[in-house]
SEFI-342747 format. One line per field, with one value per residue (C-alpha): residue number from 1; residue in one letter; chain; x, y, z. Coordinates in nm, 4 decimals. Layout:
num: c(NUM, ...)
residuo: c(A, ...)
cadena: c(A, ...)
xx: c(X, ...)
yy: c(Y, ...)
zz: c(Z, ...)
***
This chain:
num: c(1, 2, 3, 4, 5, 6, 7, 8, 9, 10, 11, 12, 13, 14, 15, 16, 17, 18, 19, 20, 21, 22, 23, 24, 25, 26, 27, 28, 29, 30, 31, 32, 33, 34, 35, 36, 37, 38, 39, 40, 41, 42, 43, 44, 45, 46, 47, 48, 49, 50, 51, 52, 53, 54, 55, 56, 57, 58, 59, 60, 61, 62, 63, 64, 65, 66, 67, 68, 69, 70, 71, 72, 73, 74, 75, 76, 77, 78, 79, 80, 81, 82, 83, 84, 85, 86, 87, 88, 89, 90, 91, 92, 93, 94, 95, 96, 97, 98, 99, 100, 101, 102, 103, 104, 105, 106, 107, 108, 109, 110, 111, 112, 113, 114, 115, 116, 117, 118, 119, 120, 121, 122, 123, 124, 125, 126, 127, 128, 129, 130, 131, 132, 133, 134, 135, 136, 137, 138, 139, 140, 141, 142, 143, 144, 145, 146, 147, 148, 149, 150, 151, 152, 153, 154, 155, 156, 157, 158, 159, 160, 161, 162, 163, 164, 165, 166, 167, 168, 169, 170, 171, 172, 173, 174, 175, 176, 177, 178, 179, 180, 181, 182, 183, 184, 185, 186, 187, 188, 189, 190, 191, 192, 193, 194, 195, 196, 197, 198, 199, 200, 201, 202, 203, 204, 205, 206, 207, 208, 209, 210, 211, 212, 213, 214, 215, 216, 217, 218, 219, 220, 221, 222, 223, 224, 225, 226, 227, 228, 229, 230, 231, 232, 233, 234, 235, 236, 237, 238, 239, 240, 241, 242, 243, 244, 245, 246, 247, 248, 249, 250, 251, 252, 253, 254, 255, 256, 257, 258, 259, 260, 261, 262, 263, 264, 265, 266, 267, 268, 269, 270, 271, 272, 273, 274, 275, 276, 277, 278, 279, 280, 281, 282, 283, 284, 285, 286, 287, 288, 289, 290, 291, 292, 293, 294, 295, 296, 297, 298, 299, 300, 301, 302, 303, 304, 305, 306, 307, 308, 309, 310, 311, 312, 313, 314, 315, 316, 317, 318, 319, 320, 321, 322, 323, 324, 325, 326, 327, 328, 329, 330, 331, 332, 333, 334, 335, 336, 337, 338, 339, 340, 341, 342, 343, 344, 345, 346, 347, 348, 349, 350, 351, 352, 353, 354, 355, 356, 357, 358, 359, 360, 361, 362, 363, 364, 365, 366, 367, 368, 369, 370, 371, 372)
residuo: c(X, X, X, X, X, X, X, X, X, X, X, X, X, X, X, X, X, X, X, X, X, X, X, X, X, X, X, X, X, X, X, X, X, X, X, X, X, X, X, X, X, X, X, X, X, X, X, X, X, X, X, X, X, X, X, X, X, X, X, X, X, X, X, X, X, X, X, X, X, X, X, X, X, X, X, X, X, X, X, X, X, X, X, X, X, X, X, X, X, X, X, X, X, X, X, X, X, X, X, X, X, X, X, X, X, X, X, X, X, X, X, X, X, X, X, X, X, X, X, X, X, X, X, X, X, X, X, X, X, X, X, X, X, X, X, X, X, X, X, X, X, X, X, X, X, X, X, X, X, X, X, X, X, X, X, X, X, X, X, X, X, X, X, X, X, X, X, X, X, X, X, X, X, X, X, X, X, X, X, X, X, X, X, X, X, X, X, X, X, X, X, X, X, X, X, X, X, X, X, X, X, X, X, X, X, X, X, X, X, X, X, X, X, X, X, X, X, X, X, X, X, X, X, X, X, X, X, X, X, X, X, X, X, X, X, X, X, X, X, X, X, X, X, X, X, X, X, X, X, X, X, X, X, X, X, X, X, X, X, X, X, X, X, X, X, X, X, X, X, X, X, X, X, X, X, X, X, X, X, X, X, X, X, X, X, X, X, X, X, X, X, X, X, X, X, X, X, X, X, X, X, X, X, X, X, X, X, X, X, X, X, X, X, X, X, X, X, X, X, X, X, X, X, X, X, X, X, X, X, X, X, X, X, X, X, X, X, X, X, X, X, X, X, X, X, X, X, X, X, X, X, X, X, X, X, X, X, X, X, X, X, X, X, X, X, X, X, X, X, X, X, X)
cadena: c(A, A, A, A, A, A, A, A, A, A, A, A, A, A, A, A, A, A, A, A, A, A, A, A, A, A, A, A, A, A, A, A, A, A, A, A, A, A, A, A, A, A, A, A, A, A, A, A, A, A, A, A, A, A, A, A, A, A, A, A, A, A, A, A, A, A, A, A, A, A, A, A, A, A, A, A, A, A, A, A, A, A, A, A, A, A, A, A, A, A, A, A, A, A, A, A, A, A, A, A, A, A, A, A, A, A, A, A, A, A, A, A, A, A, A, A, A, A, A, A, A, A, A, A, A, A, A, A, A, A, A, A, A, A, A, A, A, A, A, A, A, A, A, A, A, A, A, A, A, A, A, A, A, A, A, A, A, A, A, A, A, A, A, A, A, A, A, A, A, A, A, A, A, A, A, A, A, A, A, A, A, A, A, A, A, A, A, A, A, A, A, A, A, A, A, A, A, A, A, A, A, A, A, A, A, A, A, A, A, A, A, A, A, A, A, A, A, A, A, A, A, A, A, A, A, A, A, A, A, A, A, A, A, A, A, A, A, A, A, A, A, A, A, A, A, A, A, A, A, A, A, A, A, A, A, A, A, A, A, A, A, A, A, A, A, A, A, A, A, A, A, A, A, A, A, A, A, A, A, A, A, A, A, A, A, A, A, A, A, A, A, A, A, A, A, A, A, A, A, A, A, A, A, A, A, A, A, A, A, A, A, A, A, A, A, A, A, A, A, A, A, A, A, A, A, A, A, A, A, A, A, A, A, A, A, A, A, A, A, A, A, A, A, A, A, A, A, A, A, A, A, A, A, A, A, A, A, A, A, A, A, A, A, A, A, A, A, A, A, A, A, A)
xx: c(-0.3158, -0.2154, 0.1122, 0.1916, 0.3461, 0.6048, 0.6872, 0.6753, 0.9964, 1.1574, 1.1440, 1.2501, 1.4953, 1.6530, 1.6094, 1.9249, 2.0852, 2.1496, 2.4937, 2.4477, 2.1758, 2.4614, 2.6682, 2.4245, 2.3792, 2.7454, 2.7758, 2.4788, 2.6474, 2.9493, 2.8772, 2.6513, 2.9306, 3.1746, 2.8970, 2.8453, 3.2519, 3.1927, 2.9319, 3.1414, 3.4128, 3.1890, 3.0434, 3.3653, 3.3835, 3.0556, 3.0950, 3.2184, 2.9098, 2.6423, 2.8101, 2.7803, 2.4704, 2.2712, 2.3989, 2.2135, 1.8542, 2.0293, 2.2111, 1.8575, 1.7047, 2.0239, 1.9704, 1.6021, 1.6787, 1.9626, 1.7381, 1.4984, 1.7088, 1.8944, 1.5227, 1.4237, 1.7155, 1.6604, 1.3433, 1.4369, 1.7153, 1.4568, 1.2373, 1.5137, 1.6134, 1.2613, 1.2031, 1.5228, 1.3761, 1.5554, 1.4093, 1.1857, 1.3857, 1.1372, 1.0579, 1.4374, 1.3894, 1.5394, 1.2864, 1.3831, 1.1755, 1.4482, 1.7791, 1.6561, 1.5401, 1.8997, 2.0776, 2.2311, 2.2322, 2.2550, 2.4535, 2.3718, 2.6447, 2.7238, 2.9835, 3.1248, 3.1157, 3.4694, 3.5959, 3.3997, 3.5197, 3.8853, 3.8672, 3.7169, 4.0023, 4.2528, 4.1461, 4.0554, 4.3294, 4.1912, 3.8406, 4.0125, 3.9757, 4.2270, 4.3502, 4.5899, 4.9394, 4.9312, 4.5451, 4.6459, 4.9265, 4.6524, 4.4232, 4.6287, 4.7926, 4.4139, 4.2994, 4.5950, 4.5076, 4.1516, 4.2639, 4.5035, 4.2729, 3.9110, 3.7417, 3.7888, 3.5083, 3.1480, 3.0036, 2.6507, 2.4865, 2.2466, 2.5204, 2.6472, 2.5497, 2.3757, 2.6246, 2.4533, 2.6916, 2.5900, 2.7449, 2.6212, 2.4374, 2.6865, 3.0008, 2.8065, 3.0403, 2.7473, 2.5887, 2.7867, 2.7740, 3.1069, 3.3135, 3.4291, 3.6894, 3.9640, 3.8498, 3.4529, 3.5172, 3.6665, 3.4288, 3.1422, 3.3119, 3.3129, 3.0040, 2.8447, 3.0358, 2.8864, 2.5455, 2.5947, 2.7319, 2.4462, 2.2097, 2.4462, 2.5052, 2.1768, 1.9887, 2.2821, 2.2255, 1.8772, 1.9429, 2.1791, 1.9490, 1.6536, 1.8526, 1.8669, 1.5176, 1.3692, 1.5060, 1.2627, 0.9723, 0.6603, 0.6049, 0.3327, 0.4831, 0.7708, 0.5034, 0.4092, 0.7640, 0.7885, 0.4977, 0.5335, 0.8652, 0.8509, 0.5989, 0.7691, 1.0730, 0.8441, 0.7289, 1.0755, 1.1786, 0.8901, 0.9148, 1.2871, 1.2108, 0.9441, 1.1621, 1.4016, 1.2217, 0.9473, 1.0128, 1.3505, 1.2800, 0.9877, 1.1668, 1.4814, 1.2454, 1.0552, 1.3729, 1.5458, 1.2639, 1.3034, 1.6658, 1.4538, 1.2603, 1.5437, 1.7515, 2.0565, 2.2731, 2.3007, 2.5845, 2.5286, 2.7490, 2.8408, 2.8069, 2.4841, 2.3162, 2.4715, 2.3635, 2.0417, 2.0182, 2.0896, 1.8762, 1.5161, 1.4850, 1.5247, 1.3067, 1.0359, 1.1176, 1.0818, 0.7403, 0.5653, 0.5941, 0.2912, 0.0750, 0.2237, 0.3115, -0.0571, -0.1244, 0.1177, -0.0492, -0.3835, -0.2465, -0.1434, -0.4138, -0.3063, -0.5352, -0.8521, -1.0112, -1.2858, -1.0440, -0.8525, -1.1733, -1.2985, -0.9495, -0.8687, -0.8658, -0.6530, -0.4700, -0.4155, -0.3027, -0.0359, 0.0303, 0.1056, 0.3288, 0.5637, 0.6227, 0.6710, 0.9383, 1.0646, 1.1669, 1.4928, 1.3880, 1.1301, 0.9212, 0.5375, 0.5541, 0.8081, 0.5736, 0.2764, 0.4504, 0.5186, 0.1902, -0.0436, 0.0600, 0.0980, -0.2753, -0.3566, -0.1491, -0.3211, -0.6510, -0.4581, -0.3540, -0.6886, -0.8066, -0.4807, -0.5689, -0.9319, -0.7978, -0.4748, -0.4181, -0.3710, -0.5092, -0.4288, -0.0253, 0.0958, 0.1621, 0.5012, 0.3845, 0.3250, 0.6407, 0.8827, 0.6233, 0.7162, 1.1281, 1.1441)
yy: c(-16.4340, -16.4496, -16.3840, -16.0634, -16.0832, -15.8227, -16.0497, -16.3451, -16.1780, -16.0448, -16.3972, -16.5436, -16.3436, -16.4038, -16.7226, -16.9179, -17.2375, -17.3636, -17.2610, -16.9142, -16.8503, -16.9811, -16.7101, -16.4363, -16.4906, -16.5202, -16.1862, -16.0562, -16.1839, -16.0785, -15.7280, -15.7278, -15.8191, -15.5677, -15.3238, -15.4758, -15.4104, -15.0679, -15.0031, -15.1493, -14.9229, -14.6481, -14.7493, -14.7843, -14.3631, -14.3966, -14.6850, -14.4973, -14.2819, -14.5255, -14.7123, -14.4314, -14.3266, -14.6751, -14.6788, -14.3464, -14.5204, -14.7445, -14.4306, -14.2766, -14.5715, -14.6202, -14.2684, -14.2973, -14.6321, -14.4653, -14.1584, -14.3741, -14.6026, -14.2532, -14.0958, -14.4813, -14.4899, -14.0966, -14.1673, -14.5189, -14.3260, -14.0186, -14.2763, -14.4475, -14.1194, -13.9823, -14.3700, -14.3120, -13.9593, -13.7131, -13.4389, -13.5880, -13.5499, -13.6341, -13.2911, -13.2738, -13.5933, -13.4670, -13.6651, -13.8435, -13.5581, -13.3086, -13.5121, -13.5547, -13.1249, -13.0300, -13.3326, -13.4282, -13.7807, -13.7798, -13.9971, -14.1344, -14.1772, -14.1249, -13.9832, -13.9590, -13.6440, -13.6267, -13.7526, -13.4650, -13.1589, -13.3279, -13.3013, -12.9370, -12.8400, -12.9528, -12.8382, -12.4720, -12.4747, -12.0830, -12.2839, -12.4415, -12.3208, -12.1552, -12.3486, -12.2140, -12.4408, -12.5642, -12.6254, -12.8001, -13.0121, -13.0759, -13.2216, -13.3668, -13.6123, -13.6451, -13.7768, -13.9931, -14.1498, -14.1947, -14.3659, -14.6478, -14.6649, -14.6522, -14.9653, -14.9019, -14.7032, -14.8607, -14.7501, -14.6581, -14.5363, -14.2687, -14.0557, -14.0848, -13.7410, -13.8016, -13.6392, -13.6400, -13.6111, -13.4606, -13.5113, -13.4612, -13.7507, -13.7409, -13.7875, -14.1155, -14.4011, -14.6466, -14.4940, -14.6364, -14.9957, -15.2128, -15.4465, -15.7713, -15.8624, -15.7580, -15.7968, -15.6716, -15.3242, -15.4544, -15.7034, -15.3878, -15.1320, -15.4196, -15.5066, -15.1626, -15.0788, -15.4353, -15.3052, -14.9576, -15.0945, -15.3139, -14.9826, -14.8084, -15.1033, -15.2156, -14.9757, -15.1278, -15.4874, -15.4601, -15.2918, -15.5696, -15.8629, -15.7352, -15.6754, -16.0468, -16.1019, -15.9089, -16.0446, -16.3731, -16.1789, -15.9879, -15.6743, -15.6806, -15.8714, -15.6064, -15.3212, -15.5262, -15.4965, -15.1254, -15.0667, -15.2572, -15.2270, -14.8537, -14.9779, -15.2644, -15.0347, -14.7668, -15.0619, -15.1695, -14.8501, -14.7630, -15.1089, -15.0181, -14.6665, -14.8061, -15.0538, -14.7722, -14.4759, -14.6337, -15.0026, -14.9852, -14.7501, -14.8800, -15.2594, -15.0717, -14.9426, -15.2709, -15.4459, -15.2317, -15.2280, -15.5900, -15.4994, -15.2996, -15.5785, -15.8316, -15.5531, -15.6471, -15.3210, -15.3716, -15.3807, -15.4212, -15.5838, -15.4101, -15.6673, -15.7893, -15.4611, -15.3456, -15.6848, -15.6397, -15.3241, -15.4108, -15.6730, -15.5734, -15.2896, -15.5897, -15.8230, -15.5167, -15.4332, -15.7693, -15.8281, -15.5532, -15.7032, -15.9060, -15.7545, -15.7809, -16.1124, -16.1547, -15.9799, -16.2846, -16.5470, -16.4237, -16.3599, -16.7060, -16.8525, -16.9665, -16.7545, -16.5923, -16.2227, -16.4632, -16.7021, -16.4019, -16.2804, -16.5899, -16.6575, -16.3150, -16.4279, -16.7177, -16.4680, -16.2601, -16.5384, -16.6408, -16.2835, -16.2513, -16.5851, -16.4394, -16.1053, -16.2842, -16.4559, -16.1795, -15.9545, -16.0700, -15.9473, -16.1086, -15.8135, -15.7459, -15.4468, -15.4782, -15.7932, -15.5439, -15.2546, -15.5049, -15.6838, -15.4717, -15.2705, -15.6181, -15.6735, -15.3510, -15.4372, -15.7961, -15.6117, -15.3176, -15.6617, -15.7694, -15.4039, -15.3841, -15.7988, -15.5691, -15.2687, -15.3405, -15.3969, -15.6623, -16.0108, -16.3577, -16.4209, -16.7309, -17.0233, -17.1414, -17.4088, -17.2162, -17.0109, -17.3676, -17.4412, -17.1698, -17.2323, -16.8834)
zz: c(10.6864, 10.2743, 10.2613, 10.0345, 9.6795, 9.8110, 10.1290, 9.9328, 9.7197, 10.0277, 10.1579, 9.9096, 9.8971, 10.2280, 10.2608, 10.3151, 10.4508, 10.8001, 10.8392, 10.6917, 10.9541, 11.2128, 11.0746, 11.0330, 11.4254, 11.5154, 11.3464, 11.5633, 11.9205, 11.8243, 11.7181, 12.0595, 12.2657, 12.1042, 12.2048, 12.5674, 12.5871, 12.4921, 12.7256, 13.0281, 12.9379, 12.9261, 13.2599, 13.4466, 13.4366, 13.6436, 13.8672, 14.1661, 14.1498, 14.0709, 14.4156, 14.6143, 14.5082, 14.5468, 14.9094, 14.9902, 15.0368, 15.3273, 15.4459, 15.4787, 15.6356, 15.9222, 16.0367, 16.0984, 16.2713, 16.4866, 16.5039, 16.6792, 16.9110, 17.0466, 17.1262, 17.2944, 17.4890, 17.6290, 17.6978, 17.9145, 18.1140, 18.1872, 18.3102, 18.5340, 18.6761, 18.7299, 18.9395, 19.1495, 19.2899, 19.0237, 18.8549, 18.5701, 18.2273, 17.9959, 17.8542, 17.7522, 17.5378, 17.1779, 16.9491, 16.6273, 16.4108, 16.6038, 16.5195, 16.1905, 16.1180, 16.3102, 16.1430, 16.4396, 16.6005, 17.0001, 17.1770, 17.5733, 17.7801, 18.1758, 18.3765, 18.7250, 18.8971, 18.9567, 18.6644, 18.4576, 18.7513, 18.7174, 18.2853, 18.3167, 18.5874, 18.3269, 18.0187, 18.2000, 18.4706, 18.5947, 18.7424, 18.9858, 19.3319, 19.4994, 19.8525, 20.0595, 20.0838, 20.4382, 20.3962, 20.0725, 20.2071, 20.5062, 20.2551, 20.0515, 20.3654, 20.4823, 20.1447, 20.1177, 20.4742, 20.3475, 20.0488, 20.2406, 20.4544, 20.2742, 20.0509, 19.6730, 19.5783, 19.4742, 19.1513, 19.1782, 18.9045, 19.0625, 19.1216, 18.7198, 18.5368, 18.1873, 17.9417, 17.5965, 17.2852, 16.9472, 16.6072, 16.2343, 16.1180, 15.8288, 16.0658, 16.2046, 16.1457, 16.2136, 15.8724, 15.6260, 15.4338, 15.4984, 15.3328, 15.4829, 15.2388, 15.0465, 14.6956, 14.7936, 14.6893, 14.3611, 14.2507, 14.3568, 14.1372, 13.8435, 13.9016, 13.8975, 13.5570, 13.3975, 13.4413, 13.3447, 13.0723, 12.9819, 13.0288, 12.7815, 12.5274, 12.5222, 12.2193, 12.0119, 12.1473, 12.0839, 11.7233, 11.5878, 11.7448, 11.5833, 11.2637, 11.2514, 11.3601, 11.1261, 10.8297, 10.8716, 10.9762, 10.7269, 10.7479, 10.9102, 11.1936, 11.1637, 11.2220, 11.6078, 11.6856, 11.6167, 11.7777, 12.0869, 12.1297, 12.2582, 12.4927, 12.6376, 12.7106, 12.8973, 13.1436, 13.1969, 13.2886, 13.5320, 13.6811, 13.7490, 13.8774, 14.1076, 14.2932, 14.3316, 14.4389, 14.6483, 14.7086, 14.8824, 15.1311, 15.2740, 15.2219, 15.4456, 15.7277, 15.7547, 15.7616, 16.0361, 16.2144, 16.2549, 16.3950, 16.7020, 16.7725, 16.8507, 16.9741, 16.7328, 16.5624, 16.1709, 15.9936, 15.6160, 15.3908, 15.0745, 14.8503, 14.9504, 14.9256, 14.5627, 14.4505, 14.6027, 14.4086, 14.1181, 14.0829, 14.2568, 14.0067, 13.7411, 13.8848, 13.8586, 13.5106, 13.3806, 13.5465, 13.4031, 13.0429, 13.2086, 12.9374, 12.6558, 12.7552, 12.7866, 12.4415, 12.2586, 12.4411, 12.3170, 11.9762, 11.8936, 12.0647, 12.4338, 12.5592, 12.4960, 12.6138, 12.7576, 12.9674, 13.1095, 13.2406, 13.4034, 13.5518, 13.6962, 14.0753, 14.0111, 13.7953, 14.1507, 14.3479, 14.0726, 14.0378, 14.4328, 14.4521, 14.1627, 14.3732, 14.6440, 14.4277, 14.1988, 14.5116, 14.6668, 15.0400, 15.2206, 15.3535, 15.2735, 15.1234, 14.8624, 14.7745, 14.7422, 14.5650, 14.3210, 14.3188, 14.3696, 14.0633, 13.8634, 13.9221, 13.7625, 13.4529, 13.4494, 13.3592, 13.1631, 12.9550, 12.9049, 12.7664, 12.5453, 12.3959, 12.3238, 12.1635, 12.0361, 11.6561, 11.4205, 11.4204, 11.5651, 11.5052, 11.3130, 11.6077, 11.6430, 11.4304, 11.1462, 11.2135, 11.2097, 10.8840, 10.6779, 10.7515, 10.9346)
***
């Protein structure tokens, strides 16, 4: 494309030696980082809540696990008493859909007859059965004669009583996300303030590094920026919101489930899961720039409309080996949430390298040409 007499002036213009482009972009990083320091300030007001509030999809997902292990093991002791000639308990069975309405988690436990009759006699002294003295002293010397004399006592489970305890699924201890060192909680709360701080910082970040950008660019080239710019920010975005309000849960449930099968109680580490956090939603945001990626590799000639076309099922496979790499856990699903949608933006790419404006960019080559 002819460069412009007005562009040729600005150019002109701007142009200026190796060193003062060093300091141009010194200026940039520094003014970015100043920002970035703001931000991080800014984001240590709202680190405790962004903490607590990333932990409340694997809050969610231990109470449906518990929810589920509490209804399995009713259901097994039911079935053991109903074998040993009791009264079938099955229809007393408080299902996982009834902990979680009530928001209550049950707890199995058993108890000796006379251990529960002694706690009730002292805690409500008036239930106990009045004896007369000599008839009590009687006993009393019988049962002590029994005692020397009698075996210790066998335990045998038939004659436990099931004794099932209920508590709000909120007061569960099990439900929470744990630290294993001393600094963990620290390095969490710093760590949650960076990135909020990043989130806050980053229209000024953006601002000054396309301040210095721009300077070497046409305007024409500018007008790409403004245009696409917008767009690339709304597929971060939904990238990020679609890793965090439909990929972890279903990644949590697949994962716990896992826990049932091997039998094995979780016990998740704080660290790993913020960091976890933190990151999927980036790993998401970043891959959905796959068509504008696509657009600037058909705009300087990579690619064609034509080769994306006749590629598109290699396209898939590549597309399903970087999801498979982009999301940190190693479950199917967070794979295909992040996949499946990728394939659709493959061929929203091709449509956009079809409709969007402007024509072919300048190659790197012509870019390092032209001293830009």
């Amino acid at each position: 494309m002819p460069m412009r007499p007005e562009d040729e002036a600005r150019l002109e213009e701007s142009k200026m030696s190796f060193g003062a482009h060093l300091e141009e972009l010194r200026r940039a990083l520094f003014k970015s980082i100043a920002a970035l320091f703001i931000g991080f300030l800014f984001g240590l007001l709202f680190a405790n809540d962004i903490v607590a509030y990333v932990q409340t999809p694997v809050r969610d997902s231990l109470q449906r696990f518990y929810e589920r292990q509490a209804e399995r093991q009713q259901q097994e002791l039911a079935a053991e008493l109903a074998a040993s000639g009791h009264a079938d308990h099955g229809g007393a069975v408080v299902t996982a859909e009834e902990m979680q309405k009530s928001g209550l988690i049950v707890s199995q436990y058993l108890i000796a007859p006379d251990d529960l009759r002694r706690l009730i006699e002292e805690q409500y002294p008036q239930l106990k059965q009045a004896t007369p003295p000599v008839a009590a002293a009687a006993a009393g010397e019988e049962r002590g004669a029994d005692a020397a004399a009698a075996p210790a006592q066998t335990l045998n489970r038939d004659e436990l009583i099931q004794l099932r305890l209920f508590q709000p699924a909120d007061q569960d201890q099990r439900l929470r996300v744990v630290g294993h060192s001393t600094m963990e909680p620290f390095s969490i709360y710093i760590k949650a303030a960076f990135i909020a701080g990043i989130v806050f910082a980053s229209p000024f970040i953006f601002y000054f590094i396309w301040e210095f950008i721009a300077a070497g660019l046409y305007r024409h080239e500018q007008s790409y920026v403004y245009t696409y710019l917008p767009i690339s920010l709304g597929l971060f975005i939904g990238g990020a919101l679609l890793a965090f309000f439909f990929a972890f849960q279903p990644m949590l449930d697949f994962m716990l489930w896992y826990f049932e099968k091997t039998e094995t109680q979780p016990d998740l580490q704080l660290s790993d899961w913020v960091s976890f956090v933190l990151m999927m939603p980036l790993g998401f945001g970043f891959s959905f720039q796959l068509p504008l990626v696509m657009l600037l590799l058909e705009r300087i000639g990579i690619f064609t409309v034509e080769s994306y076309w006749s590629k598109w099922k290699f396209a898939i496979i590549v597309i399903m080996v970087l999801a498979m790499v982009l999301t940190p856990s190693t479950d199917p699903y967070s794979m295909l949430l992040m996949g499946v949608p990728l394939v659709g933006l493959y061929f929203g790419g091709i449509w956009l390298c079809k409709v969007a404006p402007g024509k072919r960019l300048d190659s790197p080559g012509d870019l390092l040409a032209r001293g830009v």
